[in-house]
Each structure stands twice: as C-alpha cells, then as structure tokens.
N, CA and C atoms as an extended XYZ file, in Angstrom:
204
Properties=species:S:1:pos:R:3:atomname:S:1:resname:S:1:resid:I:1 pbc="F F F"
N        34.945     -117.547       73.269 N   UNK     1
C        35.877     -116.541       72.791 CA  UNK     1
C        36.784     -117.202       71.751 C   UNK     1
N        37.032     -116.295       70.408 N   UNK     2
C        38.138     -117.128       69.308 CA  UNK     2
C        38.810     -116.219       69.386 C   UNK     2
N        40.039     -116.481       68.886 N   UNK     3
C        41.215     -115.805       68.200 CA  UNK     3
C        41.722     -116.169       67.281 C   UNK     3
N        42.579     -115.290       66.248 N   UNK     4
C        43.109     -115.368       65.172 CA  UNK     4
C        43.386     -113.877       64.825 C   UNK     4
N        43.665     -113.766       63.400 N   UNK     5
C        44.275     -112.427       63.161 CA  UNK     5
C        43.580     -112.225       61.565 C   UNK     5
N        44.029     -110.667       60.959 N   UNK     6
C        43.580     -110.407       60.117 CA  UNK     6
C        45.133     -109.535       59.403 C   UNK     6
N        44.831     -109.418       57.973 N   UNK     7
C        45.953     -109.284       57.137 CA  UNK     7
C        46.089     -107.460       57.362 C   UNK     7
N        44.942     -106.852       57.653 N   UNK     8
C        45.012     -105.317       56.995 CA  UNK     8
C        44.343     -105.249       59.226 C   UNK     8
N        45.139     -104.425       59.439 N   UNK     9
C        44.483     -103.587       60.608 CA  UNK     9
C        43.004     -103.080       60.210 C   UNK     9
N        42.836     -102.787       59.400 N   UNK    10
C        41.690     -101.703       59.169 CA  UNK    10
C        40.216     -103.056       58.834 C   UNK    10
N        40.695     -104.431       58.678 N   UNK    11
C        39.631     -105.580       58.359 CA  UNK    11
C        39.091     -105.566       59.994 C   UNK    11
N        39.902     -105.284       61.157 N   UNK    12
C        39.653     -105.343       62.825 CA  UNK    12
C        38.232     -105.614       62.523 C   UNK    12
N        36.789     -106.141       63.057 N   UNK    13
C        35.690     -106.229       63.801 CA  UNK    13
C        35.709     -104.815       64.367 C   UNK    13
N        35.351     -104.445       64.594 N   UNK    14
C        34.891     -103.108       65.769 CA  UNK    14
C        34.872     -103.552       67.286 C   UNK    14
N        34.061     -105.575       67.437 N   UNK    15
C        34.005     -106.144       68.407 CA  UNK    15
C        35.679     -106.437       68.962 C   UNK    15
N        36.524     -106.338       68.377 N   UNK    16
C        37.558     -106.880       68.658 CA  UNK    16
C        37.882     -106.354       69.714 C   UNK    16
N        38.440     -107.493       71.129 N   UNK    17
C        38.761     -106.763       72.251 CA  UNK    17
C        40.270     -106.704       72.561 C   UNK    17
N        40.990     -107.142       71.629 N   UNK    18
C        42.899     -107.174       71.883 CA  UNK    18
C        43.360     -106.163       71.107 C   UNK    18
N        42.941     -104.816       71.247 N   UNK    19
C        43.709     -103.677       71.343 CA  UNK    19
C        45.129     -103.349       71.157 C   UNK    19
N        45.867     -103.773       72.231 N   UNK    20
C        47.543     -103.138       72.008 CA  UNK    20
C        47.821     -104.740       71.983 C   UNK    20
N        49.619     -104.062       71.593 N   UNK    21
C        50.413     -105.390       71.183 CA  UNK    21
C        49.638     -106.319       70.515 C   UNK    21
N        49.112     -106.126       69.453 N   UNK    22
C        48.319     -107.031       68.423 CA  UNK    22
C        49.310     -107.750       67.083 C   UNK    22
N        50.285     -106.631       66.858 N   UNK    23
C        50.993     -106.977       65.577 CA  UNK    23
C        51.922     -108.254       65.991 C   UNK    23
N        52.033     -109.059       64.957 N   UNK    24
C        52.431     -110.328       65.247 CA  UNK    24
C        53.510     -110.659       63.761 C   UNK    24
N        54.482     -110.519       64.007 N   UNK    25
C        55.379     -110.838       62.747 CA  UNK    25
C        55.655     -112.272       62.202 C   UNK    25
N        55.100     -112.985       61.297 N   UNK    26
C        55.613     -114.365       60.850 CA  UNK    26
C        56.481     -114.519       60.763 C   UNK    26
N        56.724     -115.901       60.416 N   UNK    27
C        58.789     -116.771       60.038 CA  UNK    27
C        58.680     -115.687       58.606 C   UNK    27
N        57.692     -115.824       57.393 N   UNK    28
C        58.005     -115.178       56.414 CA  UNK    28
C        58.618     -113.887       56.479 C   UNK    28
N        58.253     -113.269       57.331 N   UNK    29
C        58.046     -111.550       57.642 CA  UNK    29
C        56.913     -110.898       57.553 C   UNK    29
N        55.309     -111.595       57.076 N   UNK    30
C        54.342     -110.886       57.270 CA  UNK    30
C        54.302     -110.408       58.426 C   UNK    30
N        53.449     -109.583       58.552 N   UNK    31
C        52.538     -108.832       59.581 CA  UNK    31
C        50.889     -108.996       59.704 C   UNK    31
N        50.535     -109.701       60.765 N   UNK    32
C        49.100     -109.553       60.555 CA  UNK    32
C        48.868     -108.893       62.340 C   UNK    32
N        47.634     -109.406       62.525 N   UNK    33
C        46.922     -108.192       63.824 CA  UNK    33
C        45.936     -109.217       64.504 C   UNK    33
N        46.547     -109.414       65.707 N   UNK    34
C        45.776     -110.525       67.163 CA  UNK    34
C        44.231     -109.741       66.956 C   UNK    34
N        43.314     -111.053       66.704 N   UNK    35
C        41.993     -110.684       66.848 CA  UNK    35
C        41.463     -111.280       68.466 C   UNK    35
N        40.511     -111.100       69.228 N   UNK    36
C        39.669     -111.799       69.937 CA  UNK    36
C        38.525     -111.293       70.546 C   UNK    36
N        37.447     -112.267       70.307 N   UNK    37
C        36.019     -111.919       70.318 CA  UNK    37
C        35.379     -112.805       69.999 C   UNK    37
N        34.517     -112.769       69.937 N   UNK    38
C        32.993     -113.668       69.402 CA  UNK    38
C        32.085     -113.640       68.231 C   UNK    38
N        33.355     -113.410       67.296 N   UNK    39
C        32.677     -112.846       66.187 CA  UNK    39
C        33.689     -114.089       64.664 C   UNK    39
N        33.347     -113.726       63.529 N   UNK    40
C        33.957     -114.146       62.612 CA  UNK    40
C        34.143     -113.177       61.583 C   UNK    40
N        35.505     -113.559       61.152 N   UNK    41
C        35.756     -112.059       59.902 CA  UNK    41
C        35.411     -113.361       58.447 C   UNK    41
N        35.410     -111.844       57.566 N   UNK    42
C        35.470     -112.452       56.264 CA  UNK    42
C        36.544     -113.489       55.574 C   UNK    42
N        35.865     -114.206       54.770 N   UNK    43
C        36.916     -115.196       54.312 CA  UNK    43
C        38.154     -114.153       53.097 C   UNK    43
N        39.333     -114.957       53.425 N   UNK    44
C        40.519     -114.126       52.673 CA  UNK    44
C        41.475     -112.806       53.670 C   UNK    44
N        40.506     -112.689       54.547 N   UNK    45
C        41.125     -111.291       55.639 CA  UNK    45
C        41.215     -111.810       56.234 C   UNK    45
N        41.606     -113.227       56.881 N   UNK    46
C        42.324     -113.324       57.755 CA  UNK    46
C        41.689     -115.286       58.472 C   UNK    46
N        41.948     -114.907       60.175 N   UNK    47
C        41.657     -116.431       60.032 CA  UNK    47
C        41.356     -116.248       61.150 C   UNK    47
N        40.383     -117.454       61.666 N   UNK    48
C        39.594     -117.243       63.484 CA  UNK    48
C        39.822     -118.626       63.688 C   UNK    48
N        40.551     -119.143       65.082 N   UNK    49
C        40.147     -120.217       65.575 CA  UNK    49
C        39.976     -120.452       67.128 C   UNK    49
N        39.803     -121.685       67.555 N   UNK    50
C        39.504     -121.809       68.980 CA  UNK    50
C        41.275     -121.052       70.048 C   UNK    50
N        40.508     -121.171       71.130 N   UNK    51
C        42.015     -120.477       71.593 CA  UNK    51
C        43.004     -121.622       71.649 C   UNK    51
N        42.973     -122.966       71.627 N   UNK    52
C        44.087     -123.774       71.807 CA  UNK    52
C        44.778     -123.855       70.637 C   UNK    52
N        43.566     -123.797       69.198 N   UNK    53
C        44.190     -123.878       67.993 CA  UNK    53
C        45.249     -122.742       67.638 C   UNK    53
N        44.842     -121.300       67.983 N   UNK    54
C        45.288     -120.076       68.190 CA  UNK    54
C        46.673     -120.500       68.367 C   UNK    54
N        46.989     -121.021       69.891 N   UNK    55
C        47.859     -121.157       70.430 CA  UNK    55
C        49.201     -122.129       69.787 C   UNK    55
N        48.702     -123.075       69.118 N   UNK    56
C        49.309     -123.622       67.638 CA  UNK    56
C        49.783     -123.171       67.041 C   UNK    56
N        49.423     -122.601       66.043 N   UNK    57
C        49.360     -121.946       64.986 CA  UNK    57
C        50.220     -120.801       65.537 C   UNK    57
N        49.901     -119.950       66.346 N   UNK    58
C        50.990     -118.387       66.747 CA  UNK    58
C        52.616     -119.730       66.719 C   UNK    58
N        51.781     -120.602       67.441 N   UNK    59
C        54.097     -121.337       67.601 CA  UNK    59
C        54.719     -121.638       66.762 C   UNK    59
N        53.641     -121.970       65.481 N   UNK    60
C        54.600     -122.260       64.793 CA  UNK    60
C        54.277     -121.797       63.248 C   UNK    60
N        53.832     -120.612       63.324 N   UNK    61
C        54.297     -119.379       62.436 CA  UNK    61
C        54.589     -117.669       62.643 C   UNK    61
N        54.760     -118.085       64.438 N   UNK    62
C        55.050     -116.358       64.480 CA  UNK    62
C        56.610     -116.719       64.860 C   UNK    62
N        57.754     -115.557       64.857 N   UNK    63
C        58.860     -115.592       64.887 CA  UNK    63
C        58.961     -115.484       66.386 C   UNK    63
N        59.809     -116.049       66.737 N   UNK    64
C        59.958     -116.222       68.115 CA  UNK    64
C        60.092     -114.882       69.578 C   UNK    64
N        60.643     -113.958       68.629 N   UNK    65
C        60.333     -112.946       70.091 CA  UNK    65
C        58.854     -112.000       70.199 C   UNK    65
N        58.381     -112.789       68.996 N   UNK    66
C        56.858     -112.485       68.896 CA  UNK    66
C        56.122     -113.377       70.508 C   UNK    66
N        56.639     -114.392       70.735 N   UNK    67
C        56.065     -115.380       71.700 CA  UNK    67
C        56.827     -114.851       72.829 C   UNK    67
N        57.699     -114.104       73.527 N   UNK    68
C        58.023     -113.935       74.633 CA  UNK    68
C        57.369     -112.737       75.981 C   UNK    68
C-alpha cells in the first residue's frame, strides 16, 4: 500500500481508497488530497510514496492541525 497526494481532486485514481478527510493544507497554504492504494499517478499531479516516507513528508510540510 503507498500514499501520497495529488494537486487537483479530480487527478484521484478511481482505485483510491482514502475517501473523507483527504484535504491536507501545507506550511505554504496549498491544498492537495491524501491518496492510498496500489497504484501510481502521473508525473506532475502529484506524488506517491512508501507509508513511512508518507509519514515524513505530511510532518514536515503539512500545517500542524492538519496532523492532529
């Protein structure tokens, strides 16, 4: 199973199984959308990695009450 996110809701996989509470706000203020599945998106829409890397990466570019 990977996770990562994508820039546009509408890039989602169809496979994607994280449904609600997906939106994830960066330190910048983007917005992107929790992917997870077994799949890989296109390059530029977004980004897939293992779940520990996932787990990285959300700490230290999502804004913090994103993580609570």
């Amino acid at each position: 199973m990977k996770y990562g996110y994508v820039f546009k809701i509408d890039d989602a996989p169809s496979a994607n199984v994280w449904k609600q509470s997906r939106e994830i706000e960066l330190l910048d203020g983007l917005k992107v959308y929790g992917l997870e599945g077994d799949f890989d998106i296109e390059e530029g829409k977004g980004e897939m990695f293992s779940k520990s890397d996932f787990l990285i990466w959300l700490s230290e570019n999502a804004k913090q009450q994103d993580l609570e």
